[in-house]
N, CA, C and O atoms as CSV, one atom per row, in Angstrom:
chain,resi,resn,atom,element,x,y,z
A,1,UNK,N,N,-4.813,-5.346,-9.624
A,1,UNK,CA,C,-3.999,-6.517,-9.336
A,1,UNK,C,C,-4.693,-7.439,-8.333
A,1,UNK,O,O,-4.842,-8.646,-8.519
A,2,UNK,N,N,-5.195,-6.621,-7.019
A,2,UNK,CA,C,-6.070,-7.900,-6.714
A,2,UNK,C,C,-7.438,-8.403,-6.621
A,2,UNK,O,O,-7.944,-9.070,-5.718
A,3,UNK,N,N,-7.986,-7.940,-7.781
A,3,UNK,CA,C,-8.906,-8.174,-8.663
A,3,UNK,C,C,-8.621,-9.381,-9.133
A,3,UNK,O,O,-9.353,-10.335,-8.872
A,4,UNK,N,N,-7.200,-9.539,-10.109
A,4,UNK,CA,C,-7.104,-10.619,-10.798
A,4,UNK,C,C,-6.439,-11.626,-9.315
A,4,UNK,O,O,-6.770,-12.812,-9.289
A,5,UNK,N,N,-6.040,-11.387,-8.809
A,5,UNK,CA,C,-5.703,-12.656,-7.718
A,5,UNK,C,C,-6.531,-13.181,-6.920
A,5,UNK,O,O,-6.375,-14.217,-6.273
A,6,UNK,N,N,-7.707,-12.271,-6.948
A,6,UNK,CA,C,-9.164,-13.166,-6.321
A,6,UNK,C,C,-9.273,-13.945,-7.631
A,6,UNK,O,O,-8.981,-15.140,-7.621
A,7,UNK,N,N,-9.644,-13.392,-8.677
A,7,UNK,CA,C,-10.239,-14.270,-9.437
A,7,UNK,C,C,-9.628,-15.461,-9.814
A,7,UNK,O,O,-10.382,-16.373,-10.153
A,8,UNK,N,N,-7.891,-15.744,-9.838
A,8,UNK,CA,C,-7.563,-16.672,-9.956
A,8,UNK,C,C,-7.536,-17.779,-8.734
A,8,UNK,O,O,-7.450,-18.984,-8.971
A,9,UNK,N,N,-7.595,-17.386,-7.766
A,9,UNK,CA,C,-7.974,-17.809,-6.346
A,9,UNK,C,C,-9.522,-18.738,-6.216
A,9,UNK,O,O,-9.621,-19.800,-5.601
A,10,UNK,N,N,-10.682,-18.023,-6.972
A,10,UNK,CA,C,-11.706,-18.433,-7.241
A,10,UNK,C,C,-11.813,-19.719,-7.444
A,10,UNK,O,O,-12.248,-20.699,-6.839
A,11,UNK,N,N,-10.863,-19.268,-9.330
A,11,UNK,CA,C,-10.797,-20.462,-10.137
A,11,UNK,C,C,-10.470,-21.584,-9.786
A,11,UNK,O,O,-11.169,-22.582,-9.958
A,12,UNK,N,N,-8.642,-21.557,-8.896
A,12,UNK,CA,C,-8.291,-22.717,-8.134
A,12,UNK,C,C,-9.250,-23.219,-7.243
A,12,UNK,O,O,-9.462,-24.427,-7.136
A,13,UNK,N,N,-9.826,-22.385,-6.615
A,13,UNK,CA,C,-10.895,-23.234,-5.745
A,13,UNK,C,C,-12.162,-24.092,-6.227
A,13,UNK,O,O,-12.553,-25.152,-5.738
A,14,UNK,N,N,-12.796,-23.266,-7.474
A,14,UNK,CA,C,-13.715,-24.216,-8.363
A,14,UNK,C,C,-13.072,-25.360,-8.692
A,14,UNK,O,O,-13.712,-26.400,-8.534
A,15,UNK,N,N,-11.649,-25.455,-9.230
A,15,UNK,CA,C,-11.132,-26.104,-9.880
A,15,UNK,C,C,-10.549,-27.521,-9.255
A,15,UNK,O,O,-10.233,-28.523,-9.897
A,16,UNK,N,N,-10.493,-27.324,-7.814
A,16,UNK,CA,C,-10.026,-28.077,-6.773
A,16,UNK,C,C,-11.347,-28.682,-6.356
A,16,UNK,O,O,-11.267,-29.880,-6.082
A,17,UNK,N,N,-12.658,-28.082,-6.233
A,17,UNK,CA,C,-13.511,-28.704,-5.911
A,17,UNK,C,C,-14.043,-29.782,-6.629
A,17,UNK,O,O,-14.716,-30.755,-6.287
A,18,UNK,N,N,-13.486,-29.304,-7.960
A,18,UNK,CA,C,-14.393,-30.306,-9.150
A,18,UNK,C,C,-13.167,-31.561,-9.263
A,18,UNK,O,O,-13.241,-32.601,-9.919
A,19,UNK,N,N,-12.383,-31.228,-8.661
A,19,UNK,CA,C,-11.452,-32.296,-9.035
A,19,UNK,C,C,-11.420,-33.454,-7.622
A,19,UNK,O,O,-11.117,-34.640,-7.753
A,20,UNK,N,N,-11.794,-32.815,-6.319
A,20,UNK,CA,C,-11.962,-33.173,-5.557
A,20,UNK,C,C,-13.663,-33.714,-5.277
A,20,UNK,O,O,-14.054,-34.312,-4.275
A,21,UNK,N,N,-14.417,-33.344,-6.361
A,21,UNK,CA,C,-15.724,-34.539,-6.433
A,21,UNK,C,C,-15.387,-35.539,-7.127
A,21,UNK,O,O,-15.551,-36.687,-6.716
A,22,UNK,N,N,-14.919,-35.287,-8.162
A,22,UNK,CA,C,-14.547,-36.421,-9.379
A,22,UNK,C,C,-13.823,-37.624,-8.233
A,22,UNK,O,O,-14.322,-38.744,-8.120
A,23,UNK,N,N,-12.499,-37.159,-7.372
A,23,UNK,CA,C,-12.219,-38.164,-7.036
A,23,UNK,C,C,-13.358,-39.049,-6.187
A,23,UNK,O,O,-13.453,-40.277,-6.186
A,24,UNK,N,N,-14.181,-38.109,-5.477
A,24,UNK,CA,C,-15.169,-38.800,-4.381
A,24,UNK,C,C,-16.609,-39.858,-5.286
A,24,UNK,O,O,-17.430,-40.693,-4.907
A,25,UNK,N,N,-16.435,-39.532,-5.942
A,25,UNK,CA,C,-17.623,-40.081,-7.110
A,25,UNK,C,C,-17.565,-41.956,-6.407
A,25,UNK,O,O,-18.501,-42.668,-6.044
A,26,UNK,N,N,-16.360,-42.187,-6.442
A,26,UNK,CA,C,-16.451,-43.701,-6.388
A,26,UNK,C,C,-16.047,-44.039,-5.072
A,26,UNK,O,O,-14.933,-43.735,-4.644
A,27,UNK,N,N,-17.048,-44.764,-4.290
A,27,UNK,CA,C,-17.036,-44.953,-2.853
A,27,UNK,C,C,-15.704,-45.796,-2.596
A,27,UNK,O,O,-15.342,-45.726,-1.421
A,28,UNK,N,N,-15.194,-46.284,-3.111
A,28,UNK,CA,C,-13.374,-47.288,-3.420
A,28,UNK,C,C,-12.568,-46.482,-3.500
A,28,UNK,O,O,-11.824,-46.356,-2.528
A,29,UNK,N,N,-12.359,-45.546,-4.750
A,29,UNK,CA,C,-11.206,-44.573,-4.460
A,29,UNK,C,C,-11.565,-43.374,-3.488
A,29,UNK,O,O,-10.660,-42.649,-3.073
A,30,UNK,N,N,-12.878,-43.166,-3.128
A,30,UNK,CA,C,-12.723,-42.193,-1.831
A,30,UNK,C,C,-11.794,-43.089,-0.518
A,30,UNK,O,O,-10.859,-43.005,0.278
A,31,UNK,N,N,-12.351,-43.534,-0.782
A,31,UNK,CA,C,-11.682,-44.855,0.348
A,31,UNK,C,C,-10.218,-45.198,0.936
A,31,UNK,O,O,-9.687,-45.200,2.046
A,32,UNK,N,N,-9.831,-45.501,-0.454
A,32,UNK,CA,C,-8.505,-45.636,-1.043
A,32,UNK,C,C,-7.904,-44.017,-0.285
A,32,UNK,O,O,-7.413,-43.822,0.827
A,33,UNK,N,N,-8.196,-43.046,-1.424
A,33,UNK,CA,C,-7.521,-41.617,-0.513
A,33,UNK,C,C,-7.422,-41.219,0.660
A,33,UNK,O,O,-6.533,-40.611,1.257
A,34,UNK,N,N,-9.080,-41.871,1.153
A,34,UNK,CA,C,-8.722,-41.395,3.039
A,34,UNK,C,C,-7.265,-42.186,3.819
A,34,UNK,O,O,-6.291,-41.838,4.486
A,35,UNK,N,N,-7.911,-43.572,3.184
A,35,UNK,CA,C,-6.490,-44.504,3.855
A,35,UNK,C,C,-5.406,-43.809,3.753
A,35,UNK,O,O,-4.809,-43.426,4.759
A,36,UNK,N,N,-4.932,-43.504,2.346
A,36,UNK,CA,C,-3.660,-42.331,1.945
A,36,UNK,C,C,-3.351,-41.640,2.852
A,36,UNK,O,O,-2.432,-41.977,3.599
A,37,UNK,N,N,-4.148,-40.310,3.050
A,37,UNK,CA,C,-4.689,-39.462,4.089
A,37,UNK,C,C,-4.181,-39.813,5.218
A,37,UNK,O,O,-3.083,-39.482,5.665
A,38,UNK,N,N,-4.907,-40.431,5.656
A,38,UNK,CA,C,-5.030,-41.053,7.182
A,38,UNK,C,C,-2.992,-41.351,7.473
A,38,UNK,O,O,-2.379,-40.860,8.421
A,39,UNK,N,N,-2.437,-42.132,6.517
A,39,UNK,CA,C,-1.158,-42.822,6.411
A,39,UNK,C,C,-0.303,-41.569,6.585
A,39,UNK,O,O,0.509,-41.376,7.490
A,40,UNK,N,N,-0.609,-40.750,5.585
A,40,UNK,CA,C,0.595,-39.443,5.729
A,40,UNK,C,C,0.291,-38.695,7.291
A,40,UNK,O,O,1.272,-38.109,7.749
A,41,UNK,N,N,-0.861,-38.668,8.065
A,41,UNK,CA,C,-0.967,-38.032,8.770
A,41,UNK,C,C,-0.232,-39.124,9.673
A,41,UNK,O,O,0.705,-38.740,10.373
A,42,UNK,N,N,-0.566,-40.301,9.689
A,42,UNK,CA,C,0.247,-41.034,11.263
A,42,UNK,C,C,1.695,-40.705,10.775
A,42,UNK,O,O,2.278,-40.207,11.738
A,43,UNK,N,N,2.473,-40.764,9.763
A,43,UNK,CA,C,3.784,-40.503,9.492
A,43,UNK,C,C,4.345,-39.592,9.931
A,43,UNK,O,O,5.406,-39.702,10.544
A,44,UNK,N,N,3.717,-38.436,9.698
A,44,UNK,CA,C,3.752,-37.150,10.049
A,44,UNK,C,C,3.595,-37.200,11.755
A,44,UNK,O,O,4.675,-37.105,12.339
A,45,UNK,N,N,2.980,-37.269,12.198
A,45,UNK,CA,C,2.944,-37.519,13.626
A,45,UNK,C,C,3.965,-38.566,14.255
A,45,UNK,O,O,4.354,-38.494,15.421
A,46,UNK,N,N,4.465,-39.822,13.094
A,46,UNK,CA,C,5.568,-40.404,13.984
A,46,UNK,C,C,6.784,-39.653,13.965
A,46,UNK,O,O,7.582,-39.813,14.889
A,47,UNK,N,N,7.222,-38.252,12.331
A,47,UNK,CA,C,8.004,-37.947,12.594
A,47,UNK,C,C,7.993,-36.873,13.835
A,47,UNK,O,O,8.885,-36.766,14.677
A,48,UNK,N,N,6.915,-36.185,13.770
A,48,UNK,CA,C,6.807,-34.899,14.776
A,48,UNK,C,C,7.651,-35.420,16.057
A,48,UNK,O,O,8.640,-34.847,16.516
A,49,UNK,N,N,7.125,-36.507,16.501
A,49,UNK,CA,C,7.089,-37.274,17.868
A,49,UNK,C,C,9.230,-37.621,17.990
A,49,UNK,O,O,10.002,-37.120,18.808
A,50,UNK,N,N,9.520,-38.490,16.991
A,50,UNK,CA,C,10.652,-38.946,16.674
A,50,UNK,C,C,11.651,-37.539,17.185
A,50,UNK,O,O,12.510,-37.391,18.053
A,51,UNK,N,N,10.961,-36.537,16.037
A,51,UNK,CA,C,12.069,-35.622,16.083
A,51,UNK,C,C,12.036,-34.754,17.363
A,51,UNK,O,O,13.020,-34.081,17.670
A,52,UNK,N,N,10.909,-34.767,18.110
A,52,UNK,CA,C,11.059,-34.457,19.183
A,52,UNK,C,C,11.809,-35.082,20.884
A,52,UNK,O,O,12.277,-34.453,21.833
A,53,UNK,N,N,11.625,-36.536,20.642
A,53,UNK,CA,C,12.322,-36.922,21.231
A,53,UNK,C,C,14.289,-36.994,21.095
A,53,UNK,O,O,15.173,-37.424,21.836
A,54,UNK,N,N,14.265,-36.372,19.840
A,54,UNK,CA,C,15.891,-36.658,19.211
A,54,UNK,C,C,16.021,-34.842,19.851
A,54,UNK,O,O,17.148,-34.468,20.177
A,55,UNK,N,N,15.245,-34.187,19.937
A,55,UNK,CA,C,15.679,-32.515,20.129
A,55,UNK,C,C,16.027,-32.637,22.284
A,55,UNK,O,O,16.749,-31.943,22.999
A,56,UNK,N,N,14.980,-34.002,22.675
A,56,UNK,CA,C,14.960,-34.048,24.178
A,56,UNK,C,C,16.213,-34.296,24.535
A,56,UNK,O,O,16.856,-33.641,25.355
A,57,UNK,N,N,16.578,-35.226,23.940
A,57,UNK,CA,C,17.390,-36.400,23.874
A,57,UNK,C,C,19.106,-35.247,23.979
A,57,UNK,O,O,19.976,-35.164,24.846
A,58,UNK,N,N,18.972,-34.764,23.043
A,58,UNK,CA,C,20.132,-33.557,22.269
A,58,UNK,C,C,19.972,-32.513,23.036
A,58,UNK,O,O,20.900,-31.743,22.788
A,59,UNK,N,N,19.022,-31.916,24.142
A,59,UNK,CA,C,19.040,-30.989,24.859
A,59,UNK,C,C,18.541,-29.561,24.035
A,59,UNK,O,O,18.684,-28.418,24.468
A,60,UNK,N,N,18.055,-29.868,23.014
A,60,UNK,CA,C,17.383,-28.836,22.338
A,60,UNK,C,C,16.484,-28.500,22.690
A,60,UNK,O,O,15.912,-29.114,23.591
A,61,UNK,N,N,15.840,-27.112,22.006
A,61,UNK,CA,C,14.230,-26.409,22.427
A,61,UNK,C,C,13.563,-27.010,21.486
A,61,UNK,O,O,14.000,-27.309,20.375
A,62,UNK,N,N,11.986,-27.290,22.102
A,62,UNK,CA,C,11.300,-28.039,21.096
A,62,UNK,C,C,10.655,-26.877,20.552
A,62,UNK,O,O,11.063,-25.721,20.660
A,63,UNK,N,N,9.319,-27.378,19.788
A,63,UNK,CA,C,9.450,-26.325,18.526
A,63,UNK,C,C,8.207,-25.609,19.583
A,63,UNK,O,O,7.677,-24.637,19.045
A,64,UNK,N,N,7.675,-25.927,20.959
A,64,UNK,CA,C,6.704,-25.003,21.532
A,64,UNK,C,C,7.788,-23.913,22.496
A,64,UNK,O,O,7.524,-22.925,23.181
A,65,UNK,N,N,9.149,-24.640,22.168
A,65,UNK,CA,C,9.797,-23.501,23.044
A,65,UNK,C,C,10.412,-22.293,22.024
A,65,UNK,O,O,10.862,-21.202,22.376
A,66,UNK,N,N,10.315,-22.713,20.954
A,66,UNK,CA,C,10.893,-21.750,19.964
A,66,UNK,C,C,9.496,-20.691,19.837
A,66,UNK,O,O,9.632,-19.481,19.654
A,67,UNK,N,N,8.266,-21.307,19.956
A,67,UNK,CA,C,6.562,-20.705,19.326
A,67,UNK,C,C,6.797,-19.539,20.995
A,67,UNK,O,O,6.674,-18.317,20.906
A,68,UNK,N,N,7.080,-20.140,22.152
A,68,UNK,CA,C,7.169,-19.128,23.380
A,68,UNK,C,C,8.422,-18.416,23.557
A,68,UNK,O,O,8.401,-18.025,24.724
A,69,UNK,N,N,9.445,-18.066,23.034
A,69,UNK,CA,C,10.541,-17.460,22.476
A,69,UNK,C,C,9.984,-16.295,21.588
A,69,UNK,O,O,9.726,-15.103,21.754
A,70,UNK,N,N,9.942,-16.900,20.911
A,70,UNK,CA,C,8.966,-16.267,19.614
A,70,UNK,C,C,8.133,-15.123,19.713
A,70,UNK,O,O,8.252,-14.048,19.124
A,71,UNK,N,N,6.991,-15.609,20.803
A,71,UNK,CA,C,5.929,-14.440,21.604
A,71,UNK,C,C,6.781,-13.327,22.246
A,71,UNK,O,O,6.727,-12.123,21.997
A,72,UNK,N,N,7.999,-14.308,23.583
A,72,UNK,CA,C,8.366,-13.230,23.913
A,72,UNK,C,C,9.462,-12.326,23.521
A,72,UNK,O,O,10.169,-11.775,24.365
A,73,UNK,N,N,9.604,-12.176,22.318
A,73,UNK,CA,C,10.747,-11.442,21.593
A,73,UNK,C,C,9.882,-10.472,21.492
A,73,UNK,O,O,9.877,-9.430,22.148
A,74,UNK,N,N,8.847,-10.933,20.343
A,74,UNK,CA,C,7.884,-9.818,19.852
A,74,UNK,C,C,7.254,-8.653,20.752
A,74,UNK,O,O,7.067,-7.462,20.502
A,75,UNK,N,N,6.979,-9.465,21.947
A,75,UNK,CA,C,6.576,-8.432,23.248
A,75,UNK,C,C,7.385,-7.501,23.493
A,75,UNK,O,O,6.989,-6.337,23.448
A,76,UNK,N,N,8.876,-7.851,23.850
A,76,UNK,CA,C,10.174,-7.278,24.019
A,76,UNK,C,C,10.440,-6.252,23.086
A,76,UNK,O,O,10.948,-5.163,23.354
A,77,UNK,N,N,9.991,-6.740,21.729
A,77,UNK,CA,C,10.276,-5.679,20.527
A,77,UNK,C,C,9.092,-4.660,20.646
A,77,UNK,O,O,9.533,-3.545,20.370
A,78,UNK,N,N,7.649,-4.609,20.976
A,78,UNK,CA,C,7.193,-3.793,21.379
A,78,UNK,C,C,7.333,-2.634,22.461
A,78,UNK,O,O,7.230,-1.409,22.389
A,79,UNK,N,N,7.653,-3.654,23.643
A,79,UNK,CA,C,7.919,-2.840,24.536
A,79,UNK,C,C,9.411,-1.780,24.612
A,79,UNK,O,O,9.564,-0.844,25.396
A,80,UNK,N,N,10.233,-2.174,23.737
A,80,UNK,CA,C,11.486,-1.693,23.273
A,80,UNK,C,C,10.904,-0.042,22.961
A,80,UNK,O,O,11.169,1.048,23.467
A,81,UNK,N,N,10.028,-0.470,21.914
A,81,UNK,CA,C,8.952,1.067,20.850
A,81,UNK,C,C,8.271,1.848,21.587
A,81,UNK,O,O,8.003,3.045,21.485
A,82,UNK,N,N,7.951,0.879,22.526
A,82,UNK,CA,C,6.579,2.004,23.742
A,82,UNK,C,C,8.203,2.952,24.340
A,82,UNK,O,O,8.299,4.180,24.338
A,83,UNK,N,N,9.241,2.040,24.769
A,83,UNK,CA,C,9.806,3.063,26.036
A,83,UNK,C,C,10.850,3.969,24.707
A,83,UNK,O,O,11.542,4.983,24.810
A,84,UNK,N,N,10.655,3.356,23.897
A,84,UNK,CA,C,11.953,4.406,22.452
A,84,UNK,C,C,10.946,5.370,22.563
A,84,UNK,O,O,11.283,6.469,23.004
A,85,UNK,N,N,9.707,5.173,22.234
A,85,UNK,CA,C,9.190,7.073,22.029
A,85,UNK,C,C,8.776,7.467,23.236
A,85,UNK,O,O,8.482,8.641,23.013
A,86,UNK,N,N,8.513,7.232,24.584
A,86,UNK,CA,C,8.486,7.701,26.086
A,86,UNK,C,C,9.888,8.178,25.964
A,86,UNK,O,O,9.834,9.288,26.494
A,87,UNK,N,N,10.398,8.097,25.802
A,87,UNK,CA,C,12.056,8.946,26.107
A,87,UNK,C,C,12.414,9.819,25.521
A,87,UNK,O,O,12.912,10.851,25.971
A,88,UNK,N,N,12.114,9.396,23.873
A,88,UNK,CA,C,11.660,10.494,22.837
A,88,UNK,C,C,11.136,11.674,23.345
A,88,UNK,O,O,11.507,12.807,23.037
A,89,UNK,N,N,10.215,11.361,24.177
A,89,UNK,CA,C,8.858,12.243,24.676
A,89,UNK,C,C,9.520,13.295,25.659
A,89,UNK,O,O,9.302,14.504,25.576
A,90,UNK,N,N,10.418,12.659,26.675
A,90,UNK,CA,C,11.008,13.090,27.443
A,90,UNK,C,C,11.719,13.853,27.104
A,90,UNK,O,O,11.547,15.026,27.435
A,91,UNK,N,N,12.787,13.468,26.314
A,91,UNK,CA,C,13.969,14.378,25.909
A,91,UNK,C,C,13.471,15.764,24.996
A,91,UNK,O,O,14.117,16.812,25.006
A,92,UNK,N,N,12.240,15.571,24.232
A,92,UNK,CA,C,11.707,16.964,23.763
A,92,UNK,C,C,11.242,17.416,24.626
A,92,UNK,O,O,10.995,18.541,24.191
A,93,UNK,N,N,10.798,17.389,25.911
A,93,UNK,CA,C,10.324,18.191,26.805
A,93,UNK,C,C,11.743,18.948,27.557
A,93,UNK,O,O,11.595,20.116,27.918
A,94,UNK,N,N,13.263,18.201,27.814
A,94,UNK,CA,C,14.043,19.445,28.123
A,94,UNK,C,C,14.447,20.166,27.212
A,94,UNK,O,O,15.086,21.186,27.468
């Protein structure tokens, strides 16, 4: 099975490349796409920005307080496992 999911993985990637020269072939529509490009990325950045000021604004966590939440849960959930089998450990010893 993932035998065949490299290989189709491959393919998309040959397949993306050749489609992604074809477009570059002509110095106008490369052109044309970066502009594209370029457009979705400032959009994207006006919404990032927008919606962050609407989360300030609203007293919400922004999304680096959810990414440091996030870390420290996972820590918490580790350290939960270290002291669950230390006690474990303990209680088979009386």
């Amino acid at each position: 099975m993932a035998g065949v999911k490299q290989k189709l993985r491959d393919e998309g990637l040959k397949l993306g490349m050749k489609a992604m020269s074809k477009l570059m072939e002509d110095p106008d529509r490369a052109q044309k796409l970066m502009t594209a490009v370029q457009k979705v990325q400032d959009g994207k950045q006006s919404l990032d920005e927008t919606t962050a000021r609407l989360r300030n604004t609203a007293g919400l966590p922004s999304r680096e307080d959810f990414k440091t939440m996030g870390k420290r849960v996972g820590k918490l959930r580790r350290d939960v496992r270290k002291l669950a089998s230390q006690l474990d450990g303990v209680l088979q010893t009386l």
